[in-house]
C-alpha positions in Angstrom: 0.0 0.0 0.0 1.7 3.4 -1.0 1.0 6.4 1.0 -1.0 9.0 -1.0 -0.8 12.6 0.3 -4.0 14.6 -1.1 -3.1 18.6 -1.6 -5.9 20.7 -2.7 -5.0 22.3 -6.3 -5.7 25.4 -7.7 -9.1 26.0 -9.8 -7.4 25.3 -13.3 -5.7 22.0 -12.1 -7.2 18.8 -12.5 -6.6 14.5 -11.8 -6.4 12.5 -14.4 -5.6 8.6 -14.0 -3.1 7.1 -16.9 -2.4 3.5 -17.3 1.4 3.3 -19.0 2.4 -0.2 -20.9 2.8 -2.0 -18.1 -0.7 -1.6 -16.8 0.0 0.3 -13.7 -2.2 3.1 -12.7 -0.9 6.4 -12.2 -1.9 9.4 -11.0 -0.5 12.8 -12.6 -1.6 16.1 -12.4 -3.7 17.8 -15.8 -3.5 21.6 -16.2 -5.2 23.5 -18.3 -5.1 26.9 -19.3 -7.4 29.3 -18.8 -9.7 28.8 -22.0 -9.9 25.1 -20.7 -7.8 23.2 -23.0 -4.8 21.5 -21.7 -1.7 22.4 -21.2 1.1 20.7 -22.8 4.0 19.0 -20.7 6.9 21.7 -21.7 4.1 24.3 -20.4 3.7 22.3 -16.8 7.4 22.1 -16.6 7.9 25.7 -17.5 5.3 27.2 -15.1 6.3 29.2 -11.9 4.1 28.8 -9.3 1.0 30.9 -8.6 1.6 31.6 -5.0 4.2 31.3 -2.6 2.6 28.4 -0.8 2.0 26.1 -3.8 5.8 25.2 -4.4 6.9 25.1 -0.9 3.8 23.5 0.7 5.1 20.1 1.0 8.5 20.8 1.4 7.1 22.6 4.5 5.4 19.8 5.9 8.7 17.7 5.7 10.5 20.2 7.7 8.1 20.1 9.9 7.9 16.4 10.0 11.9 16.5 11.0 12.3 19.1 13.4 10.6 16.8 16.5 12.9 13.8 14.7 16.5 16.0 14.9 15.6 16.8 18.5 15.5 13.1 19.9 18.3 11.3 21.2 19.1 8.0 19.4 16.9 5.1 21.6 18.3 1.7 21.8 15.5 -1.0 21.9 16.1 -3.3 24.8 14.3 -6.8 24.9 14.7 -8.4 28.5 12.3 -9.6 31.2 9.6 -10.4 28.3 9.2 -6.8 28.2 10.7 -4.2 25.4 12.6 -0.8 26.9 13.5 2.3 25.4 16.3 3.6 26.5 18.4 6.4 25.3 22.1 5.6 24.5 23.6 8.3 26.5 22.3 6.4 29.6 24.2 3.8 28.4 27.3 3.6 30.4 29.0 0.1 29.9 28.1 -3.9 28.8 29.5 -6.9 30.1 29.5 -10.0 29.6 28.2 -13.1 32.0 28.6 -16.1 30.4 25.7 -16.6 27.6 23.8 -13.6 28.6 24.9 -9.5 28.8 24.3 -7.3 31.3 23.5 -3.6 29.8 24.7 -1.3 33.0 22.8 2.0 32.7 23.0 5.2 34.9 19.5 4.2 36.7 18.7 0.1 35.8 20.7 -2.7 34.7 19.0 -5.2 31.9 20.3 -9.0 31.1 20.1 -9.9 27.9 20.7 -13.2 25.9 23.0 -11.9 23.7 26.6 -12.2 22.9 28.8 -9.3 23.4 30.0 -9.6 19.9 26.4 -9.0 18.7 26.3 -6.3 20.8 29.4 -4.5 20.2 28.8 -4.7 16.1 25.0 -2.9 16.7 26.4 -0.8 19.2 29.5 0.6 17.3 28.1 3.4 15.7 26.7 5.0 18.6 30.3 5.4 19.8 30.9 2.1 22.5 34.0 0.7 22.2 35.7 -2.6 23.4 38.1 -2.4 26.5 38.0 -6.1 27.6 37.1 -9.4 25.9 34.3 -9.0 28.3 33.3 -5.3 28.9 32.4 -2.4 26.0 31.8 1.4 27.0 30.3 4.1 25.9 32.8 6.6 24.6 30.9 9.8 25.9 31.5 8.8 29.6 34.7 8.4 29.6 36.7 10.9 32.0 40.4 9.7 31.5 42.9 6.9 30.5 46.1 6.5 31.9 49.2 3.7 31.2 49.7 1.3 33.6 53.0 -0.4 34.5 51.9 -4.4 33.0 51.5 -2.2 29.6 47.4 -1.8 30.0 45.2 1.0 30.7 43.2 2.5 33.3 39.8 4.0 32.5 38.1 6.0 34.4 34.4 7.4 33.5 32.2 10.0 34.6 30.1 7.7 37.6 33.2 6.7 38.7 33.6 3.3 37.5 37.3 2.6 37.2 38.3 -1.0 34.5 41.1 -1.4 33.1 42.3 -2.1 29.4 44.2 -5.1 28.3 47.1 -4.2 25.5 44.7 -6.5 22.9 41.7 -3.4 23.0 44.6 -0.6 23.7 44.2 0.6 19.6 40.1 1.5 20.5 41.1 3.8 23.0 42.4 6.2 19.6 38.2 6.3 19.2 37.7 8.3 22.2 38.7 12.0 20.6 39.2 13.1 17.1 42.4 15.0 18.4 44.7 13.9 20.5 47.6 17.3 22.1 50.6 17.0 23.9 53.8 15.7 24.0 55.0 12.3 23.8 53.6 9.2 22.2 50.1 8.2 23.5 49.5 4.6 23.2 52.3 3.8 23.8 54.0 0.0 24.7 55.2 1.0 28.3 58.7 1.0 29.5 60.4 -2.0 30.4 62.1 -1.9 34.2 
């Protein structure tokens, strides 16, 4: 079933239903001109438009259609307890793994899925979570700061407080958490041998 949006037309337009080779009805819009006879394609094409609100009427109601869309946060459908949750992926703060299942830690609730973290981590990806740990993924936004450890890991801190730390195989996704990275030095890092 196509959607069919109806948009009243001047006085000298008219419908007119065409069937094409291939037998499919379509609907196309018939001018005429003013002594009733109508107008010929390269004259539709040609014409301006009569008022101001006849060419921009439907772009109008797209933009309007957008606007409330452009102000949402991205919402992550969450399927656990028999029950479906919304939840927005900035209250998303970490996922980790517990042996078949995931546990989705959020800044209010936590939700146990049956779902492997791989899954996860692939639908997850382009809302910026990133893999620390063959067990844990975070969201990118929350983290506060990273620093080397001694073994040649990473600490990472994020804004609740949560403290983990990341093993030298995940190191290279810690290069997702800024777009620039200032100051001296190397970042990243092997870490010196003493």
């Amino acid at each position: 079933m196509v959607p069919v949006i109806v948009r009243q037309q001047p006085t000298h337009h008219r419908l007119s239903v065409s069937t094409s080779m291939d037998n499919k009805n379509t609907i196309v819009p018939v001018e005429s001109k003013l002594d009733g006879s109508p107008a010929s394609a390269t004259e539709m094409e040609l014409r301006e438009p009569t008022s101001r609100n006849e060419g921009s009427s439907a772009v109008g109601v797209v933009q309007q259609w957008e606007l409330p869309a452009k102000r949402q946060l991205p919402r992550i459908a969450v399927n656990a307890s028999g029950r479906i949750f919304f939840i927005e992926v900035a209250e998303i703060v970490a996922v980790h793994s517990q042996g078949n299942y995931a546990s989705l830690r959020c800044q209010s609730s936590l939700y146990l899925l049956r779902e492997s973290l791989g899954s996860i981590a692939v639908k997850l990806k382009p809302y910026g979570f990133i893999q620390i740990h063959r067990s844990v993924l975070v969201n990118a936004v929350l983290v506060d700061e990273v620093w080397p450890l001694s073994t040649g890991e990473y600490g990472l801190r994020l804004q609740n407080g949560g403290e983990y730390v990341v093993t030298r195989r995940y190191r290279d996704n810690l290069k997702h958490l800024a777009y620039v990275w200032l100051g001296s030095g190397r970042i990243f890092s092997p870490a010196p041998v003493e």
